[in-house]
PLY file of the C-alpha trace (Angstrom):
ply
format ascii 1.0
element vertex 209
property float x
property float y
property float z
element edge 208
property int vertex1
property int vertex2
end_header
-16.27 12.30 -3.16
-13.04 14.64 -3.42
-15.43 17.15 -3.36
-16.76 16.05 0.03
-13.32 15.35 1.38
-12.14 18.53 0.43
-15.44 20.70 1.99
-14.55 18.38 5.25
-11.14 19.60 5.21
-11.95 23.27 5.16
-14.56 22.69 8.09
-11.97 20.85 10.11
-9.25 23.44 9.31
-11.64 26.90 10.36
-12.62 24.65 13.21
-9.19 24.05 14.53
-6.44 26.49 13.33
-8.56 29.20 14.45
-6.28 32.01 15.87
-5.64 32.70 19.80
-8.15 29.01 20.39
-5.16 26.90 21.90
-3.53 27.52 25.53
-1.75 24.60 26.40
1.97 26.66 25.48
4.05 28.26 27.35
2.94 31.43 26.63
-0.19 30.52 26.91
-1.28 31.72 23.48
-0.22 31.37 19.72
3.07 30.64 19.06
5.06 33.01 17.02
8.32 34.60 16.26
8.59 37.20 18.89
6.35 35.46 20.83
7.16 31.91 22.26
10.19 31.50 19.84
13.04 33.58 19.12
13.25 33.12 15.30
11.50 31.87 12.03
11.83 28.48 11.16
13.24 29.39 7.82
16.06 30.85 9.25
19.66 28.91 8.72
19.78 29.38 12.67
16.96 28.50 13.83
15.46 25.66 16.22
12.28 24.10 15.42
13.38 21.07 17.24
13.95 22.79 20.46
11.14 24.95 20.07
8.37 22.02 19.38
10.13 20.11 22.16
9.36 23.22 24.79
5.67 23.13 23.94
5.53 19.54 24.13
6.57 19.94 27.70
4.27 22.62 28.42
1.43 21.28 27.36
2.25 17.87 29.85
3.33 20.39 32.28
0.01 22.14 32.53
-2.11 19.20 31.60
-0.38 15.76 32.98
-1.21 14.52 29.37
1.80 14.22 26.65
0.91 15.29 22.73
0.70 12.88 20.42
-0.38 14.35 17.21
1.69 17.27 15.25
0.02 18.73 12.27
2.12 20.77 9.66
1.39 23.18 6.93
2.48 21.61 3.35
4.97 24.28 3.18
6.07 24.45 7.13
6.92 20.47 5.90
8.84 21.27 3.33
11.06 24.04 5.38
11.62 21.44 7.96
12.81 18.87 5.84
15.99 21.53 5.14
16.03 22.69 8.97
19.49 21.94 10.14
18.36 21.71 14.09
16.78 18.78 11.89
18.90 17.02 9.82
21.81 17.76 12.64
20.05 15.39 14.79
19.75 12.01 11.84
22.23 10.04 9.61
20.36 10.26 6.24
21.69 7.40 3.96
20.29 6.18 0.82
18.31 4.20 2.27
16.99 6.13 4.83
15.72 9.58 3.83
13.64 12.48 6.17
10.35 11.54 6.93
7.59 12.37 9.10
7.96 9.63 10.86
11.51 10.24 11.57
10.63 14.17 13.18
8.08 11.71 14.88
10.60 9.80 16.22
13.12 12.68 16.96
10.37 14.56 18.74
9.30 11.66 20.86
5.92 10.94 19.52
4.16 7.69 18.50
4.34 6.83 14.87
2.13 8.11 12.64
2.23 11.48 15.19
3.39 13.87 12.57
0.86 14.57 9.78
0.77 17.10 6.92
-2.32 19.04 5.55
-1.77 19.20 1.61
-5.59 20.17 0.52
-5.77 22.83 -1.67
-8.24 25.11 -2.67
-9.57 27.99 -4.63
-9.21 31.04 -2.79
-10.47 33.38 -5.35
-14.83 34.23 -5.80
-16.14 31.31 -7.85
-17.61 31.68 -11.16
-14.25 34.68 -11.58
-12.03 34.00 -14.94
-8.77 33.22 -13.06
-8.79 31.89 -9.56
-6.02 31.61 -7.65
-4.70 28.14 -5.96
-3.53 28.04 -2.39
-3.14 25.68 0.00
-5.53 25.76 3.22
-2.84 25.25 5.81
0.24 26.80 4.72
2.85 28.07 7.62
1.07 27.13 10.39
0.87 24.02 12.82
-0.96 22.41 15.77
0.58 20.13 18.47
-1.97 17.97 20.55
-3.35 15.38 22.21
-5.97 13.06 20.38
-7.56 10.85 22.24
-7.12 7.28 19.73
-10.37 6.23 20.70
-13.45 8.60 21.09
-14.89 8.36 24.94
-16.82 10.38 27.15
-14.22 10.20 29.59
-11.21 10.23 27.63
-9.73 13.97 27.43
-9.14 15.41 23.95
-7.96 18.53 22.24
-10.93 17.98 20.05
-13.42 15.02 18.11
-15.18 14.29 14.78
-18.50 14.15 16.04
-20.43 11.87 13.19
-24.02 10.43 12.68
-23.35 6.95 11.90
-26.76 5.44 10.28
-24.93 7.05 7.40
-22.11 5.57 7.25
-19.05 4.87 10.01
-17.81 8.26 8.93
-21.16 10.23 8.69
-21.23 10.31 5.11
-23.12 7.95 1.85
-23.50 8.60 -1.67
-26.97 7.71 -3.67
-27.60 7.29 -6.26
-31.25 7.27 -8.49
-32.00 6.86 -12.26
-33.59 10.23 -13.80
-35.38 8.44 -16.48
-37.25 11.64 -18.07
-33.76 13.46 -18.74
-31.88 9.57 -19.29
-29.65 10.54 -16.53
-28.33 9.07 -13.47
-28.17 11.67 -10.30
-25.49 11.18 -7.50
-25.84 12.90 -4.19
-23.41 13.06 -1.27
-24.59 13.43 2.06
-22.85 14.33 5.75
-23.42 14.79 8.37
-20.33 15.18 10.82
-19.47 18.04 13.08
-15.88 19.32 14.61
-15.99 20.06 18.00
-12.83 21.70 20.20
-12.71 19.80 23.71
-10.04 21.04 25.84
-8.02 24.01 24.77
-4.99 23.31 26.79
-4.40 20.50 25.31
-3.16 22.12 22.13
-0.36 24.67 20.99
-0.46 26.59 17.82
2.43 27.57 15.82
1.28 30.62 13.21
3.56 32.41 10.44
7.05 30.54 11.63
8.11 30.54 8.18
0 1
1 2
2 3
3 4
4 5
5 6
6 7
7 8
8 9
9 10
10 11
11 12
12 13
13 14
14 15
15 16
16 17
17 18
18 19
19 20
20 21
21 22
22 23
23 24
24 25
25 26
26 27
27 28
28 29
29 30
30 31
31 32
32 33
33 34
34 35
35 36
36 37
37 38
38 39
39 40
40 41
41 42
42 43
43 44
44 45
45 46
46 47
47 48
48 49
49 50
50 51
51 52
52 53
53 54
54 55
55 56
56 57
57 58
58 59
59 60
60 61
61 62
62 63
63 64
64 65
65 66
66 67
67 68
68 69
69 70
70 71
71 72
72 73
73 74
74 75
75 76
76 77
77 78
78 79
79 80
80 81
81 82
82 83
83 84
84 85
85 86
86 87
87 88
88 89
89 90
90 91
91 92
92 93
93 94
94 95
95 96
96 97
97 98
98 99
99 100
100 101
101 102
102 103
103 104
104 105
105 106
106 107
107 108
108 109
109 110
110 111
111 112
112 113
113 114
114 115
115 116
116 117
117 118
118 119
119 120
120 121
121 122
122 123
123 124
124 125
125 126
126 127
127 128
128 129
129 130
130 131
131 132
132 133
133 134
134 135
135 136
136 137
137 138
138 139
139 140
140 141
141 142
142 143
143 144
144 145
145 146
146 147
147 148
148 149
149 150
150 151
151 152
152 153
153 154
154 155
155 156
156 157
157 158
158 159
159 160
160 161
161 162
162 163
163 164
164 165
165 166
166 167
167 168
168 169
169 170
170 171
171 172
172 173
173 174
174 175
175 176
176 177
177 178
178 179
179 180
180 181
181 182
182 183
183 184
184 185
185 186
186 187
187 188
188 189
189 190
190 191
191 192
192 193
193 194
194 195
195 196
196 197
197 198
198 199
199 200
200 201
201 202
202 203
203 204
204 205
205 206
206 207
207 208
């Protein structure tokens, strides 16, 4: 099942954080240092608040529709947790510490808006003596809109398009007794597809760290 999750993940990711896909910022492209903002987010000086904010508006600006979802890179997270245009903005006490739900708040979207990819993967050739560990979405990011409820006539950066007789999210496991070999034999199938819907309803941020 990890397996499966994991093989979803990577489909979802190639699908979605493809470069120069999105055009709902201001420049309408990728958003970079250089291009769209001034400096990288790792910088003691920078403004990842302000610059997030900027495509937020652009994207309503060009769209009528506000983001709700913001998708970070496990180490883009990590950065922003020590951002100063971020902490400058909270009162962190012991008993309330940075969370995603807090840049949720501080960027205006609904709880639960902020999200962080954490899969990781083998980015080396299988079946090679040492392969290296990496994670799949690393410095990059995605603001959108997703629609909370899947409709023909609901507008939508992009959908999980799923074939339900197997399962409410396109997937089962069987399972069969291999009686010749005294074995049991577990299969997983899926069948789900990722689909982009409207491209201006998305920004991408790429290699802000």
């Amino acid at each position: 099942t990890r397996g499966m999750l994991l093989e979803r993940e990577k489909r979802w990711a190639e699908t979605f954080f493809q470069d120069d896909l999105w055009t709902g910022s201001t420049t309408g492209q990728d958003i970079q240092p250089g291009a769209g903002i001034t400096k990288a987010w790792s910088a003691s000086d920078a403004t990842p608040i302000v610059d997030l904010r900027k495509q937020i508006e652009a994207i309503k600006s060009k769209t009528a529709i506000t983001p709700n979802k913001l998708i970070l890179g496990h180490r883009l997270w990590t950065v922003l947790q020590d951002s100063p245009d971020f902490l400058s903005r909270v009162s962190i006490t012991t008993t309330q510490m940075v969370t995603k739900d807090l840049l949720a708040t501080i960027l205006g979207l609904p709880a639960g808006g902020v999200m962080v990819a954490g899969a990781i993967s083998a980015v080396g050739r299988e079946g090679k003596a040492s392969r290296d560990l990496d994670f799949l979405i690393s410095d990059s990011a995605i603001l959108c809109y997703a629609a909370p409820r899947a409709s023909t006539l609901s507008a939508s950066a992009g959908y999980t398009f799923s074939w339900t007789q197997l399962g409410g999210t396109g997937s089962r496991i069987l399972k069969m007794r291999m009686p010749h070999i005294k074995s049991d034999r577990l299969e997983i199938e899926n069948a789900s597809e990722y689909k982009v819907i409207a491209t201006d309803l998305a920004v991408k941020f790429k290699g802000v760290l």
